[in-house]
MIDOSE-1310 file (N, C-alpha, C; in nm, 2 decimals, decimal comma, always signed):
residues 97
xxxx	+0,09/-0,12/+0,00/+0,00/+0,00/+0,00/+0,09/+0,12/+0,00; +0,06/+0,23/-0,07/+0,15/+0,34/-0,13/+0,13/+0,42/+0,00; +0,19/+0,54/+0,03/+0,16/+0,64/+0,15/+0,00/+0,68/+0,13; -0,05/+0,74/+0,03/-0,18/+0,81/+0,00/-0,29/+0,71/+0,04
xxxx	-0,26/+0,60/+0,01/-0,33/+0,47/+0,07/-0,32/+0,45/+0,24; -0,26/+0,46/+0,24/-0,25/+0,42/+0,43/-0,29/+0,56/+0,45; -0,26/+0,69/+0,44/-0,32/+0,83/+0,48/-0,51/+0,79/+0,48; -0,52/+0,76/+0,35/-0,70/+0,80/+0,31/-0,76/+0,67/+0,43
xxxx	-0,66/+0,52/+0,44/-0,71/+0,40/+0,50/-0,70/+0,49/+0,62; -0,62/+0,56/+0,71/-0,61/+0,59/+0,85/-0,74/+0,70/+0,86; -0,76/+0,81/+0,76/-0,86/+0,88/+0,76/-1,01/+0,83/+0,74; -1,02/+0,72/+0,67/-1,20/+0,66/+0,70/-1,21/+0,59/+0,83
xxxx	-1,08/+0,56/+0,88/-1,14/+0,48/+1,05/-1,13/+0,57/+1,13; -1,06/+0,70/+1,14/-1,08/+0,83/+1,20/-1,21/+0,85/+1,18; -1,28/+0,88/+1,05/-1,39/+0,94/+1,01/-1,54/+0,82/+1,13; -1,48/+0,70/+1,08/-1,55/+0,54/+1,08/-1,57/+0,59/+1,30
xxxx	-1,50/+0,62/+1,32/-1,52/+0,64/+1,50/-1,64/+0,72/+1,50; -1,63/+0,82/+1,45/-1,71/+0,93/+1,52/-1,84/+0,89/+1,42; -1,85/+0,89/+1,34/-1,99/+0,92/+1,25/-1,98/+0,77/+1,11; -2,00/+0,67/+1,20/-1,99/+0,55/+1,14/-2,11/+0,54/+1,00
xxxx	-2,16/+0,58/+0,98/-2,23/+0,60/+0,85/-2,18/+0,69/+0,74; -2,12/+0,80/+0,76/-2,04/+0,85/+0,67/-1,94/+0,78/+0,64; -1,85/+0,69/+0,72/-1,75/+0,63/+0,64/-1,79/+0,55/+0,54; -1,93/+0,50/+0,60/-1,98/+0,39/+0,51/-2,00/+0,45/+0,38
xxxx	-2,07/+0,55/+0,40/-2,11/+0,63/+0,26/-1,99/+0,65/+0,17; -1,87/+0,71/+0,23/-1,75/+0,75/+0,17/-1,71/+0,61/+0,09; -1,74/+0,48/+0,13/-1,71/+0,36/+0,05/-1,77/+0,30/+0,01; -1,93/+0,25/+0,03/-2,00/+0,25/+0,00/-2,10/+0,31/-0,09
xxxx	-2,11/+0,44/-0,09/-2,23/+0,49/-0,14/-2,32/+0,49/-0,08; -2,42/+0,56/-0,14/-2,57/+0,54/-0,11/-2,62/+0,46/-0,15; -2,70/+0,33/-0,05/-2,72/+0,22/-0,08/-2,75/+0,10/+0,04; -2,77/+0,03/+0,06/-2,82/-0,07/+0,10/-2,74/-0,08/+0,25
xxxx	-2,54/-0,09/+0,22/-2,51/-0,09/+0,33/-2,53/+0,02/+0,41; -2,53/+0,18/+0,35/-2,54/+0,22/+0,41/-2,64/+0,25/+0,53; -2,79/+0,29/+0,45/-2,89/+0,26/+0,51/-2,93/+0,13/+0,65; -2,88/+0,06/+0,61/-2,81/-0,07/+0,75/-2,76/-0,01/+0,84
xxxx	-2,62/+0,05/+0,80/-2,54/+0,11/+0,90/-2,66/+0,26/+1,00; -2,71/+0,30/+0,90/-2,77/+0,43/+0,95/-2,85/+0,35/+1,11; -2,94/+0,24/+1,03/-3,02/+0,15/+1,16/-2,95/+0,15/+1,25; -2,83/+0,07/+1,19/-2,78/-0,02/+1,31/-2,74/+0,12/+1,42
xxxx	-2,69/+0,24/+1,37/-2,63/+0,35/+1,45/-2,73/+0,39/+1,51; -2,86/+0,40/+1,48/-2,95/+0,48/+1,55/-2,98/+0,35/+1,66; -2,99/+0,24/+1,65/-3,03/+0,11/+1,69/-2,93/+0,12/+1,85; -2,83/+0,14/+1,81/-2,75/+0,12/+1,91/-2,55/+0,19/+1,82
xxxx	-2,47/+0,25/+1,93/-2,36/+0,30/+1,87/-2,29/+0,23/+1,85; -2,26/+0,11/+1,91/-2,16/+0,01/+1,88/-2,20/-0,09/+1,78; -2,34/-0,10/+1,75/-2,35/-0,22/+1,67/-2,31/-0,13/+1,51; -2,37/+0,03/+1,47/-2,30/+0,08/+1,36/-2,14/+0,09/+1,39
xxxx	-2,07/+0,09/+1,46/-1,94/+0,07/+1,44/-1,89/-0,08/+1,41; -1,96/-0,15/+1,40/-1,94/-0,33/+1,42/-1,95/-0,31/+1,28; -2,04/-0,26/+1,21/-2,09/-0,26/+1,09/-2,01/-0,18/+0,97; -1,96/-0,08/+1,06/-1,89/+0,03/+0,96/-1,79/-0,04/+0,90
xxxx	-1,66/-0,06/+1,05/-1,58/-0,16/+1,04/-1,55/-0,26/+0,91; -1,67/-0,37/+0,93/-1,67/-0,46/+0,85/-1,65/-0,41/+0,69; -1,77/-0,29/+0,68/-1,77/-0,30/+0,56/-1,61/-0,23/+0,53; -1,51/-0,15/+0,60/-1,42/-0,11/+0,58/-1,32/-0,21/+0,53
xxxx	-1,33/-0,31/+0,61/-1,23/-0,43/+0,62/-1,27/-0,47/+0,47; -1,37/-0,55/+0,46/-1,37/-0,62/+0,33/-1,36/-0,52/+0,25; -1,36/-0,38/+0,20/-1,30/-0,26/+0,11/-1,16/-0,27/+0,11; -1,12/-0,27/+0,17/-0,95/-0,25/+0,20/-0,86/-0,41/+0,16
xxxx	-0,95/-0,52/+0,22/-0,90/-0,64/+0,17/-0,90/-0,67/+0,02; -1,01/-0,66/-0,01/-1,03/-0,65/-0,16/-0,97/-0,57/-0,26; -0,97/-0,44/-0,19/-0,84/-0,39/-0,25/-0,72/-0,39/-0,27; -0,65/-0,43/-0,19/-0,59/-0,52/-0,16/-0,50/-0,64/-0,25
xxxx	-0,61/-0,73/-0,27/-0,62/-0,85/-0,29/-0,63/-0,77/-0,47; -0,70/-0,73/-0,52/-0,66/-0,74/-0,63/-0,59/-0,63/-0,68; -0,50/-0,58/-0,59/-0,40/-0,45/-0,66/-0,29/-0,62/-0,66; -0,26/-0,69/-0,59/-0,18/-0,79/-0,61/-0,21/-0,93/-0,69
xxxx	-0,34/-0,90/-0,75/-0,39/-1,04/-0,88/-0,45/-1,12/-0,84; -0,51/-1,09/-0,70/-0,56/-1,22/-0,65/-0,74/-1,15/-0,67; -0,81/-1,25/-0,72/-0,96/-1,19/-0,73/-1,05/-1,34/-0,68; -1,09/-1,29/-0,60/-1,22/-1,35/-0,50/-1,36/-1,34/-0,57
xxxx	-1,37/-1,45/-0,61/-1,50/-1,42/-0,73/-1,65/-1,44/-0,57; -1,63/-1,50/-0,47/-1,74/-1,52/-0,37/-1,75/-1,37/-0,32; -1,90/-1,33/-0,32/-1,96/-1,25/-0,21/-1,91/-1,25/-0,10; -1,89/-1,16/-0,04/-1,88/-1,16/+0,08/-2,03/-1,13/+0,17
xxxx	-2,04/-1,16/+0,28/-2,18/-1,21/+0,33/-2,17/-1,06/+0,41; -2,33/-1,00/+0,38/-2,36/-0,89/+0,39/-2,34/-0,76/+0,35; -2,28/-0,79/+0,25/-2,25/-0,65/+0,18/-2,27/-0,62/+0,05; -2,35/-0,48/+0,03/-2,43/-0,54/-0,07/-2,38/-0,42/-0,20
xxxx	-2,28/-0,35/-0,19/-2,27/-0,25/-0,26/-2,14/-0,31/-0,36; -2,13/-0,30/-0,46/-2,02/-0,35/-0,56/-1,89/-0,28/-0,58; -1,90/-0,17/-0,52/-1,76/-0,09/-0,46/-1,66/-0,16/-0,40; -1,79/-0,20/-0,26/-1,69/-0,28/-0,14/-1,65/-0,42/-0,24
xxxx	-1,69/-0,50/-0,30/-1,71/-0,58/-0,32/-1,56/-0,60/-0,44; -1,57/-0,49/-0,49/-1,45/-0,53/-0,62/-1,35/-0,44/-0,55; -1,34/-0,37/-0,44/-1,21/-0,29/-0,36/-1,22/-0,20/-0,42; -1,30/-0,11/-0,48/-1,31/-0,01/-0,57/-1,27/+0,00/-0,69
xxxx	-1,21/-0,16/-0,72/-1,18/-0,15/-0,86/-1,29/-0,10/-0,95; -1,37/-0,09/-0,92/-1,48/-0,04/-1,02/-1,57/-0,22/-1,06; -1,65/-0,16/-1,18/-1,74/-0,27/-1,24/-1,70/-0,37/-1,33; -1,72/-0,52/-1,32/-1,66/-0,62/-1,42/-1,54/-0,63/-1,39
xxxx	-1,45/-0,60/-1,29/-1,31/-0,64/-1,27/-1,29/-0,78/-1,19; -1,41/-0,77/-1,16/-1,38/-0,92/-1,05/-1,54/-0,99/-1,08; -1,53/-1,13/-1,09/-1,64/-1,19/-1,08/-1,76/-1,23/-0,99; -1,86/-1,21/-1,04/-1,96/-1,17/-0,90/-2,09/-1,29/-0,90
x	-2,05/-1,39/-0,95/-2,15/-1,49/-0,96/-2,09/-1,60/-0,83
C-alpha cells in the first residue's frame, strides 16, 4: 500500500469512529449498506461501528487483494454495494456470480 493509501485508510477509521455511517457512505455509497449502517447507529452505537468496520475491512482487503492479482470471485456475506465488493476497482473487474 502506497503512503496516500495508508493516509485516506487511517482517515475513514478516524472518520469510521465518530460518525460510522459517513465512512460507510465515503465507500460505499448510497445504498443498501449504508442505510443498515444508518439502523444499526441509531439502533445502538456500537452495533454501527461493528458494521462500519466490517464493511471497511472487506473494502480494503479487496483492495488489496486485487492490486496484487488475486480476485475472489465469492460475495462476501452482507454487503451489498459493488464498490466494497470489487475494492473499488470499479465494475466487471472481479467476478460476481
Amino acid at each position: 500500500m502506497n503512503t496516500d493509501g495508508a493516509i485516506s485508510a487511517v482517515l475513514l477509521v478516524i472518520i469510521s469512529i465518530f460518525l460510522p455511517p459517513v465512512g460507510v457512505f465515503l465507500v460505499a455509497g448510497c445504498g443498501a449498506d449504508f442505510l443498515i449502517n444508518i439502523c444499526l447507529t441509531i439502533l445502538g452505537y456500537i452495533p454501527g461501528h461493528i458494521h462500519a468496520f466490517y464493511i471497511l475491512y472487506i473494502y480494503f482487503k479487496r483492495r488489496d487483494e486485487s492490486s496484487q492479482g488475486v480476485f475472489d470471485s465469492r460475495r462476501a456475506p452482507g454487503v451489498y454495494s459493488d464498490n466494497v465488493q470489487t475494492g473499488g476497482r470499479g465494475y466487471g473487474t472481479m467476478a460476481t456470480s
